[in-house]
N, C-alpha and C positions, 0 to 999 in steps of 0.2 A: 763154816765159820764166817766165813764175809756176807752172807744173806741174816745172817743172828746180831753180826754189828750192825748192817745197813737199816736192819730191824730197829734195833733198839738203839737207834738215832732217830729213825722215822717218828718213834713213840716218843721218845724226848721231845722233838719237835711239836707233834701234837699238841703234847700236853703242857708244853711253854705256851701255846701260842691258846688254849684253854682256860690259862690260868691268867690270862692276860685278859681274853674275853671277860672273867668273872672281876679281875680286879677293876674293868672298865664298867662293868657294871654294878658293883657297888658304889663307884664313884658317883656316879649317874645317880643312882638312888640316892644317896644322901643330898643332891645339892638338888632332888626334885621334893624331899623330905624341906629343906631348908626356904625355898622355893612357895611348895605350901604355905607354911608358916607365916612367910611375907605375904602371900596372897590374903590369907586369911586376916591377919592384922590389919591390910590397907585395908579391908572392905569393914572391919569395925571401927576404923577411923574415919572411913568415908560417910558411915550412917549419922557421925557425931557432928559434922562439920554444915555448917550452916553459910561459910563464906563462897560466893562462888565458884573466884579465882583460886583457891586453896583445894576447893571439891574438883574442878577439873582437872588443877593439878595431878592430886593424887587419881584419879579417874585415868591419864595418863599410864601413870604409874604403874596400875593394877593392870590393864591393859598390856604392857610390856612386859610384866613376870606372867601374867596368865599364857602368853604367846611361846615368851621361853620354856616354861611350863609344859606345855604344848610339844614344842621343839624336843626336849628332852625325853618325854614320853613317846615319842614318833622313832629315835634314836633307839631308847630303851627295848621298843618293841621288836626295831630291825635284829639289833643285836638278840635278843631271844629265840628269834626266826633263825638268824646265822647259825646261833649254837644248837638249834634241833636238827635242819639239814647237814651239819656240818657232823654229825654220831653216825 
């Protein structure tokens, strides 16, 4: 009886702690979905722009979401790695 509980806590645990992995990873995806989207907009605003100081700006700009971008996708990855070693 107490190897059946110790059991079926151990799985409990598990699978909190699974469910968690997935919730963080949807999180992740949508704000690399949302992320995109800004990328993709600066660079058709970038092509349009003719003023320097406004082009570097935004040139900045795309620069910083492409890195986070980046960042999140490196995250994304680790976490994928976790949850196949971790079965």
């Amino acid at each position: 009886m107490k190897l059946k509980k110790a059991l079926a806590k151990l799985s409990a645990y598990l699978s909190a702690k699974q469910r968690e992995q997935l919730e963080e990873r949807d999180s992740i995806k949508k704000v690399l979905k949302k992320l995109k989207t800004k990328r993709d907009h600066l660079r058709k605003r970038l092509d349009g722009i003719d003023d320097k100081a406004e082009h570097k700006h935004l040139q900045k700009k795309l620069e910083v979401v492409t890195a986070q971008r980046q960042k999140g996708l490196q995250a994304l990855k680790e976490l994928k790695s976790a949850h196949k070693t971790s079965k």
